[in-house]
PDB file with SEQRES, HELIX, SHEET and CRYST1 records, atoms N, CA, C and O in Angstrom:
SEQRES   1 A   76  UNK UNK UNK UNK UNK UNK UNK UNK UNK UNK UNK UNK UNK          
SEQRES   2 A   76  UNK UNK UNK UNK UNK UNK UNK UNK UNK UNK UNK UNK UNK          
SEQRES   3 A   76  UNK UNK UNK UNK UNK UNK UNK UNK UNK UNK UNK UNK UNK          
SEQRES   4 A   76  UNK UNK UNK UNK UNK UNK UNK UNK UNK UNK UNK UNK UNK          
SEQRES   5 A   76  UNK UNK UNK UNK UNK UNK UNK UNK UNK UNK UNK UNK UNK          
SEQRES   6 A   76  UNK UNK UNK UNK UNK UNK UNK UNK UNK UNK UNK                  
HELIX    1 AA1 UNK A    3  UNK A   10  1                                   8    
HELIX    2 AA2 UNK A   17  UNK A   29  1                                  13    
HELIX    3 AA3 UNK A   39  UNK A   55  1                                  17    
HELIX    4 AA4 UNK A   65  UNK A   71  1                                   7    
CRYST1    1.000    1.000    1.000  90.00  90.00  90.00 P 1           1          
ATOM      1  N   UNK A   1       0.858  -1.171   0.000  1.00  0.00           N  
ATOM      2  CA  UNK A   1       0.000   0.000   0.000  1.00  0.00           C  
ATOM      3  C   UNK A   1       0.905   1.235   0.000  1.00  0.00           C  
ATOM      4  O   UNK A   1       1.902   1.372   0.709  1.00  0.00           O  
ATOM      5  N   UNK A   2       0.390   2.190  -0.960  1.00  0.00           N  
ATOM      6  CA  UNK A   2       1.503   3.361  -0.826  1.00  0.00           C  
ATOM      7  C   UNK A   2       1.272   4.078   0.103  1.00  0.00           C  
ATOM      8  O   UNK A   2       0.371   3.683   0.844  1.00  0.00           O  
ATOM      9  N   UNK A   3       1.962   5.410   0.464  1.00  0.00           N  
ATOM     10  CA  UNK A   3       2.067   6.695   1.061  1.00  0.00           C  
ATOM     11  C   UNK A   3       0.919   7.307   0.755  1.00  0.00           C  
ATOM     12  O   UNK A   3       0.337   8.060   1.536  1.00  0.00           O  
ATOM     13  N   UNK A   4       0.531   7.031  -0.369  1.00  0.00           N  
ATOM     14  CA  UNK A   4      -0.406   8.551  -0.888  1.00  0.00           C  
ATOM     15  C   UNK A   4      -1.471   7.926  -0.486  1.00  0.00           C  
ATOM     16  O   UNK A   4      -2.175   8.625   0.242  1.00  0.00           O  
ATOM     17  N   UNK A   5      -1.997   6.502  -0.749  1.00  0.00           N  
ATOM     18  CA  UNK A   5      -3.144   5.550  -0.336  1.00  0.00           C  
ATOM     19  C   UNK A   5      -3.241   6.264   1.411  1.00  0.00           C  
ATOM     20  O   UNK A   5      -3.916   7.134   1.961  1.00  0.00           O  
ATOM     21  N   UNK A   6      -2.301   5.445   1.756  1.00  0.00           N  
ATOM     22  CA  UNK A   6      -2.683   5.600   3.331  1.00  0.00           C  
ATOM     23  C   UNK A   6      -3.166   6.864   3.937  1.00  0.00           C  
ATOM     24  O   UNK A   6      -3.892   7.033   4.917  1.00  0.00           O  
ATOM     25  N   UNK A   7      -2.453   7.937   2.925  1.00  0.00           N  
ATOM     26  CA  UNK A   7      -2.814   9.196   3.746  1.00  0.00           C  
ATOM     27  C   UNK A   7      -4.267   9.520   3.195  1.00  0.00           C  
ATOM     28  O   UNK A   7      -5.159   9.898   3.954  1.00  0.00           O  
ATOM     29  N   UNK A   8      -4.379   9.416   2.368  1.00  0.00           N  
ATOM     30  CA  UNK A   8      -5.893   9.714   1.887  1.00  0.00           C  
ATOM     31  C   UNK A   8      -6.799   9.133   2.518  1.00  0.00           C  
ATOM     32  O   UNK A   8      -7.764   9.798   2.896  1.00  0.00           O  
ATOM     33  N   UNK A   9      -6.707   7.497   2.841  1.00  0.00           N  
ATOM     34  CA  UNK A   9      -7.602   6.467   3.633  1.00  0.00           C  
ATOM     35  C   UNK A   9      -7.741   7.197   5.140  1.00  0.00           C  
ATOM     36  O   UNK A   9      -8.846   7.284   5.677  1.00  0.00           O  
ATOM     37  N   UNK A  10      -6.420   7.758   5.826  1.00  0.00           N  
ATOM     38  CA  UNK A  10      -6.516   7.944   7.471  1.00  0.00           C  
ATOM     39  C   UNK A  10      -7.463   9.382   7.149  1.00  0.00           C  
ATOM     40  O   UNK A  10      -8.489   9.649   7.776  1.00  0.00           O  
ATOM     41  N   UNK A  11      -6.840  10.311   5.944  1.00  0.00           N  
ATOM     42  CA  UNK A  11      -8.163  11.547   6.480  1.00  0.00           C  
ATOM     43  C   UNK A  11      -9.042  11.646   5.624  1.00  0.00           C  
ATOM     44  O   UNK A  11      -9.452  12.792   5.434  1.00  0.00           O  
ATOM     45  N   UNK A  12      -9.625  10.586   4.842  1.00  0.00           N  
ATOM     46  CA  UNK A  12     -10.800  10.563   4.425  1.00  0.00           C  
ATOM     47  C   UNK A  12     -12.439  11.423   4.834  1.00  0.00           C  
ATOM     48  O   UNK A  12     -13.355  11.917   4.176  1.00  0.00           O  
ATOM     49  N   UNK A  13     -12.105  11.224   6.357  1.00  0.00           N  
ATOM     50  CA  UNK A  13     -12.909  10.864   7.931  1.00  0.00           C  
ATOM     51  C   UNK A  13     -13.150  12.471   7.829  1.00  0.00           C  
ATOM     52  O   UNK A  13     -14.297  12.858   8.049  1.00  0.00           O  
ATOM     53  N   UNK A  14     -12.281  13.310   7.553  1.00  0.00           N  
ATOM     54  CA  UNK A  14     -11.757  14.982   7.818  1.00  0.00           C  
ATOM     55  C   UNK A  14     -12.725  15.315   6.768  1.00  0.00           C  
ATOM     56  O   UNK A  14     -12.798  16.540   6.870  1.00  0.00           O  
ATOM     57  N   UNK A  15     -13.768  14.848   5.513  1.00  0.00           N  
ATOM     58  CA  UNK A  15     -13.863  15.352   4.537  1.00  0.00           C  
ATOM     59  C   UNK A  15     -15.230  15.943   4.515  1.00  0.00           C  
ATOM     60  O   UNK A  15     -15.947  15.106   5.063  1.00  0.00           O  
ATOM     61  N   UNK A  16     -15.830  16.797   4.214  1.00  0.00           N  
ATOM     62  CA  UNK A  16     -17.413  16.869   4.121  1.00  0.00           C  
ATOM     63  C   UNK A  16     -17.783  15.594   3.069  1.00  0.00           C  
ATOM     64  O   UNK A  16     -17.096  14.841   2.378  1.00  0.00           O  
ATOM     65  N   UNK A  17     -19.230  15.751   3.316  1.00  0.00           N  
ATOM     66  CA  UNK A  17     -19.673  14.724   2.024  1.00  0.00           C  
ATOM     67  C   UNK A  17     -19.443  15.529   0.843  1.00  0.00           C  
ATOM     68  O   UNK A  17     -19.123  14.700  -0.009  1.00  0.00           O  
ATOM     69  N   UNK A  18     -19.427  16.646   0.327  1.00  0.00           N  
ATOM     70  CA  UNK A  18     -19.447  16.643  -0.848  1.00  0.00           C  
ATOM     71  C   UNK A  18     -18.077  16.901  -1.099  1.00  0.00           C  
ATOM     72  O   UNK A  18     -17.948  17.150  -2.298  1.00  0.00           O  
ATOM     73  N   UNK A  19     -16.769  16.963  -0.365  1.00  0.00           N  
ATOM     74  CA  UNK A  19     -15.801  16.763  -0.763  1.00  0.00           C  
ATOM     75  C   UNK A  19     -15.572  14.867  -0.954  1.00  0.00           C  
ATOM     76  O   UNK A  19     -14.857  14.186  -1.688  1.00  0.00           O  
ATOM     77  N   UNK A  20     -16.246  14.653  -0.238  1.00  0.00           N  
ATOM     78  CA  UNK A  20     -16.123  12.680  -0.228  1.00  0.00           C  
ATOM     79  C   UNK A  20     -16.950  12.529  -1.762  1.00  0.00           C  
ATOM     80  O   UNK A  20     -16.692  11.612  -2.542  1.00  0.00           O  
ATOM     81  N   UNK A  21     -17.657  13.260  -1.949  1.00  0.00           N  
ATOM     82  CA  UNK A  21     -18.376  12.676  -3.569  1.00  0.00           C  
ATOM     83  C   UNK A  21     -17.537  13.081  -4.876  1.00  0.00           C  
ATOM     84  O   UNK A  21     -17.398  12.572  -5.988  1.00  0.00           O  
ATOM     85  N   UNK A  22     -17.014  14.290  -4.202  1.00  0.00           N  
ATOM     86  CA  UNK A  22     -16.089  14.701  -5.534  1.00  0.00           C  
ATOM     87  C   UNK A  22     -14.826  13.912  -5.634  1.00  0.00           C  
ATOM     88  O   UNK A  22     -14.255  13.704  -6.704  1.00  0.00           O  
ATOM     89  N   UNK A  23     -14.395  13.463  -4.423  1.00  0.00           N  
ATOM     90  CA  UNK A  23     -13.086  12.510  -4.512  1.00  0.00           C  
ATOM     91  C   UNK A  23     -13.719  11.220  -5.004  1.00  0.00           C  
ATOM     92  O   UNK A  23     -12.773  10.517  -5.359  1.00  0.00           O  
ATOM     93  N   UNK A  24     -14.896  10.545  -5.206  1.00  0.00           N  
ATOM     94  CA  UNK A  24     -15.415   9.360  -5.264  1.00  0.00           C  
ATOM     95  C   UNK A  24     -15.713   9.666  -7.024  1.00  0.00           C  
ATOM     96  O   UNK A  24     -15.718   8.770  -7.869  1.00  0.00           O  
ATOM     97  N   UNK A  25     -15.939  11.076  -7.299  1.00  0.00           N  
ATOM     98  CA  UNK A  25     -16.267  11.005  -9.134  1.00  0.00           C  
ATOM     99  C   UNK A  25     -15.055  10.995  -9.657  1.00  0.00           C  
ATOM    100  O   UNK A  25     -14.904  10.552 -10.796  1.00  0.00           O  
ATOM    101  N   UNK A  26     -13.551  11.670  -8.630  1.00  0.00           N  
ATOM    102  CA  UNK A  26     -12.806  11.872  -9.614  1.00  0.00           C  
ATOM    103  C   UNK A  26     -11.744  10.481  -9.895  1.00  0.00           C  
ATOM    104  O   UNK A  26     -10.973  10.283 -10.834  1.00  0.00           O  
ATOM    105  N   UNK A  27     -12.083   9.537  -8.553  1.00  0.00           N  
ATOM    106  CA  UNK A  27     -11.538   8.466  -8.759  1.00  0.00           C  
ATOM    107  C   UNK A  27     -11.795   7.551  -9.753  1.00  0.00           C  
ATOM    108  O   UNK A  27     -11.046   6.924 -10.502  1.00  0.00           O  
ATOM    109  N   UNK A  28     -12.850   7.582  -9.640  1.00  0.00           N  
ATOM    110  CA  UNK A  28     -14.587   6.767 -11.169  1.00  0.00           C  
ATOM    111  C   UNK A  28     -13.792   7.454 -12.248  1.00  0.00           C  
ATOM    112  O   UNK A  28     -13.317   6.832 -13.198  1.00  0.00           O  
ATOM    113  N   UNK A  29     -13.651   8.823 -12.068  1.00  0.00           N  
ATOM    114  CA  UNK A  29     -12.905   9.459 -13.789  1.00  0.00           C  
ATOM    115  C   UNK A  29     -12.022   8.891 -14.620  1.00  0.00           C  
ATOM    116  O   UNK A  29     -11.955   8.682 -15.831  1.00  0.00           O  
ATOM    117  N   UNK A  30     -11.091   8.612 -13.288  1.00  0.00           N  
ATOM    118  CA  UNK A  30      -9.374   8.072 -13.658  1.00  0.00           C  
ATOM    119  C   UNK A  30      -9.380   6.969 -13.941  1.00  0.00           C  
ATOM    120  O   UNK A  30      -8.431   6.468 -14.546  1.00  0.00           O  
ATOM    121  N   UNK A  31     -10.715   6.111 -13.491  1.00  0.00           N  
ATOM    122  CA  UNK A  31     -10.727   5.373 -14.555  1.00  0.00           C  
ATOM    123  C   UNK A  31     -10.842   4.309 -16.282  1.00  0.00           C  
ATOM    124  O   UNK A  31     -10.494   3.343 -16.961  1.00  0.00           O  
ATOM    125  N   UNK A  32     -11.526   5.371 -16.135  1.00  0.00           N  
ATOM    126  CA  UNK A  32     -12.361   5.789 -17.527  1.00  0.00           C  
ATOM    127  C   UNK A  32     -11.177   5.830 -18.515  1.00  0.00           C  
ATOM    128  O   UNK A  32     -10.365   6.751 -18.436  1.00  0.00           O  
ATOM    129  N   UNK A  33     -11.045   4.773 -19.524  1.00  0.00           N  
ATOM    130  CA  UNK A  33      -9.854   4.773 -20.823  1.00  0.00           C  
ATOM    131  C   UNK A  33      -9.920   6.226 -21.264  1.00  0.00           C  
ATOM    132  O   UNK A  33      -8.935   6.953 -21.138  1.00  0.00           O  
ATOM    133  N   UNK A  34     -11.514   6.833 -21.981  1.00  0.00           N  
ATOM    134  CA  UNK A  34     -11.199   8.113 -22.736  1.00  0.00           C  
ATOM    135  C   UNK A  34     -12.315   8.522 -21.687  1.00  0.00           C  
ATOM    136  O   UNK A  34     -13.015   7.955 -20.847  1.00  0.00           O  
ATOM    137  N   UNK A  35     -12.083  10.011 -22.254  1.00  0.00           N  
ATOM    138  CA  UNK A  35     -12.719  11.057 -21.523  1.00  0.00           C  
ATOM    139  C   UNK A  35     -12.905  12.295 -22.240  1.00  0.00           C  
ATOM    140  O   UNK A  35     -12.117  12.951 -22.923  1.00  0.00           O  
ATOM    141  N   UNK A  36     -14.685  12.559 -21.794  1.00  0.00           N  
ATOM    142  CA  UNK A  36     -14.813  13.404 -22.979  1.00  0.00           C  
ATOM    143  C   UNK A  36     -14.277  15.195 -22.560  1.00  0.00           C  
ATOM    144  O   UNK A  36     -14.299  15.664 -21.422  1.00  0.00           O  
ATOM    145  N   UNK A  37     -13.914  15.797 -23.584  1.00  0.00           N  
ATOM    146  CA  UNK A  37     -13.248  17.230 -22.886  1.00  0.00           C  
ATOM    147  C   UNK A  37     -14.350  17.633 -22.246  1.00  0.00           C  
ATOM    148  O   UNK A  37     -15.503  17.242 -22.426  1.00  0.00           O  
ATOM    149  N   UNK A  38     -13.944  18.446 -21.478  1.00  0.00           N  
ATOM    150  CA  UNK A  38     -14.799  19.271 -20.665  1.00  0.00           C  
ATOM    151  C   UNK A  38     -15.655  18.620 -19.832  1.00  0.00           C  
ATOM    152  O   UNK A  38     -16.574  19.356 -19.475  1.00  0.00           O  
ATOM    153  N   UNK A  39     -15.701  17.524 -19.391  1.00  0.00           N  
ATOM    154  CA  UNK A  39     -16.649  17.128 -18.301  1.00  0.00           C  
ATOM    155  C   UNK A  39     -16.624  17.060 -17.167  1.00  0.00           C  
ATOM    156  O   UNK A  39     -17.672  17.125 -16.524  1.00  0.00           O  
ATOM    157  N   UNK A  40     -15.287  16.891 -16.508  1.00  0.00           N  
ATOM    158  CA  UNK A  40     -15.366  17.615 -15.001  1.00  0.00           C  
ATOM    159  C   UNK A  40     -15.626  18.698 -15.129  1.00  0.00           C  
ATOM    160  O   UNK A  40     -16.302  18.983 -14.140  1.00  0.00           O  
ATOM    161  N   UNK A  41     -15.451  20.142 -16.177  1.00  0.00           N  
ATOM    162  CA  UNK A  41     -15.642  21.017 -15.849  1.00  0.00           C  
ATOM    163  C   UNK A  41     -17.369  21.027 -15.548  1.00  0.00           C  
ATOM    164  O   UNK A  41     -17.916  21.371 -14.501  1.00  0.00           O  
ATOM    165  N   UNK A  42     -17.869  20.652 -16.513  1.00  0.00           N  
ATOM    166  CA  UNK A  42     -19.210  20.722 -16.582  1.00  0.00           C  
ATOM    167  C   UNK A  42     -20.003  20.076 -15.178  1.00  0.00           C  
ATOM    168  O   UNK A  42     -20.996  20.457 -14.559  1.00  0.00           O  
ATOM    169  N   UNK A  43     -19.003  18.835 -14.984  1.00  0.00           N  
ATOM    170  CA  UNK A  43     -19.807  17.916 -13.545  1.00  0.00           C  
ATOM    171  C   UNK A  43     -19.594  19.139 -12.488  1.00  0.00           C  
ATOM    172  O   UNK A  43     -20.682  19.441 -11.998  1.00  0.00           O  
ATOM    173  N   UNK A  44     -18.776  19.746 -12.108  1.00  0.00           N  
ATOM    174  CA  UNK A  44     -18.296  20.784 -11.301  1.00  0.00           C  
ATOM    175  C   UNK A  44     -19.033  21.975 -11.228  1.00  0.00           C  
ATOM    176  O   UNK A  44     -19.403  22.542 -10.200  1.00  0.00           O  
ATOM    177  N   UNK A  45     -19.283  22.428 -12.773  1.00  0.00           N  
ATOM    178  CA  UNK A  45     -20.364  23.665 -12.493  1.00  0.00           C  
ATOM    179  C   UNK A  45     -21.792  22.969 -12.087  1.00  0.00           C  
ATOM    180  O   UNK A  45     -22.304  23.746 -11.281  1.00  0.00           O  
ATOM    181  N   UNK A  46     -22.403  22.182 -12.229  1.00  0.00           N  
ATOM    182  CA  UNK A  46     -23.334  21.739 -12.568  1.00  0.00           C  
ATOM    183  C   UNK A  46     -23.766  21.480 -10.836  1.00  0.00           C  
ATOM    184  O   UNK A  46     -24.839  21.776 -10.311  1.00  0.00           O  
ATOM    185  N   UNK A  47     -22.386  20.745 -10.086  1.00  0.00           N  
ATOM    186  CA  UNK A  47     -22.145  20.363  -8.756  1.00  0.00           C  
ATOM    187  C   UNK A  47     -22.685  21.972  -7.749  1.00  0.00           C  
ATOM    188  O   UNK A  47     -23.477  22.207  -6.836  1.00  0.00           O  
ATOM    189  N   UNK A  48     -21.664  22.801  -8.625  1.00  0.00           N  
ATOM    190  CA  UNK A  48     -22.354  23.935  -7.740  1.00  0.00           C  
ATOM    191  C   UNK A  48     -23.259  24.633  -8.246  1.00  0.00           C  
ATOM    192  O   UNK A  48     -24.128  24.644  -7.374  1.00  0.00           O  
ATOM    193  N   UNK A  49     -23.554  25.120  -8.948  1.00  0.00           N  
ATOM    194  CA  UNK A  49     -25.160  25.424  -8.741  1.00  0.00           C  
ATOM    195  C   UNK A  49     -26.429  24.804  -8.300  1.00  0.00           C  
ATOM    196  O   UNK A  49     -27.465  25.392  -7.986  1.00  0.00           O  
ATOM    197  N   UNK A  50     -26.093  22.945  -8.332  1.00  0.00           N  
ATOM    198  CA  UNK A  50     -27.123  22.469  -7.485  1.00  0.00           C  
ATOM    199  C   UNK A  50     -26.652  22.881  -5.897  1.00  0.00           C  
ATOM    200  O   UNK A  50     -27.578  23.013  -5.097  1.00  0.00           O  
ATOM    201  N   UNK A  51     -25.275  23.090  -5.400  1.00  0.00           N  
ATOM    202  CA  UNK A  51     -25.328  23.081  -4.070  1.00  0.00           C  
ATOM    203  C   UNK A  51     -26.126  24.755  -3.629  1.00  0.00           C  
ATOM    204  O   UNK A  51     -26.895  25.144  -2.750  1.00  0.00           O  
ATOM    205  N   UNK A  52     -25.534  25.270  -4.607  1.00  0.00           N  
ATOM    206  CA  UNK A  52     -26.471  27.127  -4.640  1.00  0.00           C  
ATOM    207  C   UNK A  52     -27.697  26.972  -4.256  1.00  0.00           C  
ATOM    208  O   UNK A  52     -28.161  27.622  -3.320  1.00  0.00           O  
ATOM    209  N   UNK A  53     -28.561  25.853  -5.110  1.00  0.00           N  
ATOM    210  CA  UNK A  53     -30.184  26.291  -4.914  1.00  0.00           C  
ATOM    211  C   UNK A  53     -30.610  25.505  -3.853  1.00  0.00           C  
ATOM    212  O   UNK A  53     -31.692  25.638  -3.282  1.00  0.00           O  
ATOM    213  N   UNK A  54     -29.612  24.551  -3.547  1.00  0.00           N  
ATOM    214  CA  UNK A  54     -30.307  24.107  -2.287  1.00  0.00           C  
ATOM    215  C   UNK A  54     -30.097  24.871  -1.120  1.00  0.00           C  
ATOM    216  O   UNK A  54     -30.969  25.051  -0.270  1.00  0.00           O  
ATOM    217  N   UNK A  55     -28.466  25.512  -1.045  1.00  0.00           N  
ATOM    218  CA  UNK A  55     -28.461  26.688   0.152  1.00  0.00           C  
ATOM    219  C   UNK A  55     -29.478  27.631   0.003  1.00  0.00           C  
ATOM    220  O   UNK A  55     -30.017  28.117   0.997  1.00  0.00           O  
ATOM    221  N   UNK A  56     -29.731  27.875  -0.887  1.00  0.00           N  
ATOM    222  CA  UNK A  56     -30.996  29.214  -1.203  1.00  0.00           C  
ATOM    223  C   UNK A  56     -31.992  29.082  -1.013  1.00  0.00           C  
ATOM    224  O   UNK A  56     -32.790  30.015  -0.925  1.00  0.00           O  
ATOM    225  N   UNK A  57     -32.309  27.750  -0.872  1.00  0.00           N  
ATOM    226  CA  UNK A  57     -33.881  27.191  -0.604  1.00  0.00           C  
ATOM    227  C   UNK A  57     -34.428  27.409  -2.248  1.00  0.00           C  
ATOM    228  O   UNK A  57     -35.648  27.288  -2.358  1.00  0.00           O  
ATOM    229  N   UNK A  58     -33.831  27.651  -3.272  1.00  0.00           N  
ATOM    230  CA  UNK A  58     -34.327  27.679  -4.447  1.00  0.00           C  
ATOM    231  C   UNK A  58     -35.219  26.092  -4.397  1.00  0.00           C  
ATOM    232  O   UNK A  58     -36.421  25.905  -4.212  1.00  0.00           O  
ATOM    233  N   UNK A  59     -34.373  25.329  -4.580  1.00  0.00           N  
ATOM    234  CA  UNK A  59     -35.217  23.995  -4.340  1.00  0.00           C  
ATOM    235  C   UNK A  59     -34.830  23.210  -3.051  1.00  0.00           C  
ATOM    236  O   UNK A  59     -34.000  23.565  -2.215  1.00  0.00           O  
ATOM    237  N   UNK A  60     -35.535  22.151  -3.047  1.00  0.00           N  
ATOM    238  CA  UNK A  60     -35.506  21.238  -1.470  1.00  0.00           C  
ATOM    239  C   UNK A  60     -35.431  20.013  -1.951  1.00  0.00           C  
ATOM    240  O   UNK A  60     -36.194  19.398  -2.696  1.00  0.00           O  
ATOM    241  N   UNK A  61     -34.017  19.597  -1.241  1.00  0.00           N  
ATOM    242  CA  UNK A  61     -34.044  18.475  -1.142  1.00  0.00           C  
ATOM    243  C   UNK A  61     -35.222  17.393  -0.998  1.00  0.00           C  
ATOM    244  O   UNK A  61     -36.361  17.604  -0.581  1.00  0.00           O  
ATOM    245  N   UNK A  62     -34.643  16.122  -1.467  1.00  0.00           N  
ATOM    246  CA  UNK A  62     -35.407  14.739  -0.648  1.00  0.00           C  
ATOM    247  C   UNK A  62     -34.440  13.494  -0.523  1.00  0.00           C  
ATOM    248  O   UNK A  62     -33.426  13.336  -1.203  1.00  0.00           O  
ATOM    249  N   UNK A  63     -34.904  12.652   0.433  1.00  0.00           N  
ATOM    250  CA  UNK A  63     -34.146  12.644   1.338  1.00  0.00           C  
ATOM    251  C   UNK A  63     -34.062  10.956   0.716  1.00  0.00           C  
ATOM    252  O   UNK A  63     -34.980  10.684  -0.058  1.00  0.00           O  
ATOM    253  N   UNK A  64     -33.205   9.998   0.950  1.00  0.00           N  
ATOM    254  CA  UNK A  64     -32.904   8.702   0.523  1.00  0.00           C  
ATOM    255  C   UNK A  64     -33.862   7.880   0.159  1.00  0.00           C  
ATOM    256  O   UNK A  64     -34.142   7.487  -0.974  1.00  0.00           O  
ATOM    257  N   UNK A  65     -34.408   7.610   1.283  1.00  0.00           N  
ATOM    258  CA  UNK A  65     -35.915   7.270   1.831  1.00  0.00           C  
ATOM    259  C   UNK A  65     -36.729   7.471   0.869  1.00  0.00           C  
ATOM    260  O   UNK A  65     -37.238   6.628   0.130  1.00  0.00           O  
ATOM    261  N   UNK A  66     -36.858   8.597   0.872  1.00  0.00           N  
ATOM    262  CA  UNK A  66     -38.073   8.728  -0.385  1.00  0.00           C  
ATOM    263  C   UNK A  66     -37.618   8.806  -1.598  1.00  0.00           C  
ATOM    264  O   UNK A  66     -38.679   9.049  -2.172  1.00  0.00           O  
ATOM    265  N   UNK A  67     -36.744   8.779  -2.510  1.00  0.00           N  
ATOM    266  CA  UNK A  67     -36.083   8.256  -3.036  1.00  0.00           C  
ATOM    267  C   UNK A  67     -36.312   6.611  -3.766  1.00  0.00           C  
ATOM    268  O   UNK A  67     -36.885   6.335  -4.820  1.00  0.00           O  
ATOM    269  N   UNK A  68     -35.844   5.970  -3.080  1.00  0.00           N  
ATOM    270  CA  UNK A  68     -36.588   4.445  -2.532  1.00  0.00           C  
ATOM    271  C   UNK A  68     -37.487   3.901  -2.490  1.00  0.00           C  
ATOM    272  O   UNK A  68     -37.739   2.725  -2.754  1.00  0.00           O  
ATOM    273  N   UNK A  69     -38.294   4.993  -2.025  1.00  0.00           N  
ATOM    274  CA  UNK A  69     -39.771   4.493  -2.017  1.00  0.00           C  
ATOM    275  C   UNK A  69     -40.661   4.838  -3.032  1.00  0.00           C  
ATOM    276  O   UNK A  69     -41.743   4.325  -3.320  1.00  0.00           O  
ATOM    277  N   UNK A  70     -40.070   5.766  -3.534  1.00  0.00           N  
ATOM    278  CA  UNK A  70     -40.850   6.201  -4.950  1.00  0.00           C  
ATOM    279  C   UNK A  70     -40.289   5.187  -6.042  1.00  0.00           C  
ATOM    280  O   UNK A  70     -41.058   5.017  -6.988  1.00  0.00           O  
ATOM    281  N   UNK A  71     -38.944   4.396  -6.091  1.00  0.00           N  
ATOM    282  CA  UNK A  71     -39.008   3.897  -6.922  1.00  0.00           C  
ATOM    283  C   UNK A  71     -39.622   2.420  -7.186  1.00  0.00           C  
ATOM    284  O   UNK A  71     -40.136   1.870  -8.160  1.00  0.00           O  
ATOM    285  N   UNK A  72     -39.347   2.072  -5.964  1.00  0.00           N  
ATOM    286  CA  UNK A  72     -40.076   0.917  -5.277  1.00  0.00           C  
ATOM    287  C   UNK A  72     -41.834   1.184  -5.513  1.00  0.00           C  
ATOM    288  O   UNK A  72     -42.590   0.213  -5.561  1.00  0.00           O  
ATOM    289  N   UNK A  73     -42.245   2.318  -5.620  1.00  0.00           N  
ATOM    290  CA  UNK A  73     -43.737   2.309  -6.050  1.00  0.00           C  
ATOM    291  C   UNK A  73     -44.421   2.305  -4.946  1.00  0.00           C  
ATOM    292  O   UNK A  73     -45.395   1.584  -4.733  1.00  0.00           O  
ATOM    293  N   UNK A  74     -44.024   2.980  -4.312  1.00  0.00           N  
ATOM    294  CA  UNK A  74     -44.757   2.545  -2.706  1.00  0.00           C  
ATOM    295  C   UNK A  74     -44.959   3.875  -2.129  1.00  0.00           C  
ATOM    296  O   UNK A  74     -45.704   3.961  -1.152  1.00  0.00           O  
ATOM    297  N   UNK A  75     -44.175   5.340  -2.785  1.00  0.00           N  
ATOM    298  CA  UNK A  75     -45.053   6.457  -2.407  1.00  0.00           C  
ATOM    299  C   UNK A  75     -45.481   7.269  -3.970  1.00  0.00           C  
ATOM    300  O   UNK A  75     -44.641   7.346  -4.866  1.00  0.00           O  
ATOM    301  N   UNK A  76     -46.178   7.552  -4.048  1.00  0.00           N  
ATOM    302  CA  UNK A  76     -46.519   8.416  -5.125  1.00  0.00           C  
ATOM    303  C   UNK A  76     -46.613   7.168  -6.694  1.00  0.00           C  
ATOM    304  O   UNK A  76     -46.892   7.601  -7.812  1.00  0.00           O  
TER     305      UNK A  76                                                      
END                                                                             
């Protein structure tokens, strides 16, 4: 196991979630043979302006749960 592994694994723990999701897309990226230009940029803007409208109350979240259950057919 390398240096860079370990240190990333011990402060993983330190990360918000949406720094834990962006380290989780950009790992998914690297692996990807080709890659089309511009798409982190785009995943990134795209990342923040959804985090904008949810601080703004522009829109509201929902929550796992329902999520789940809507697809499952069991609310709505």
């Amino acid at each position: 196991m390398s240096a860079a592994f370990k240190q990333v694994i011990e402060n993983i723990k330190d990360l918000s979630p949406d720094e834990r999701a962006l380290v989780a897309h950009c790992l998914i990226s690297s692996l990807e043979l080709r890659q089309d230009e511009g798409v982190d940029e785009a995943w990134a803007e795209l990342s923040e302006k959804r985090l904008m409208e949810l601080k703004s109350g522009e829109v509201k979240g929902v929550s796992w749960g329902d999520i789940k259950n809507k697809v499952k057919g069991q609310d709505g």
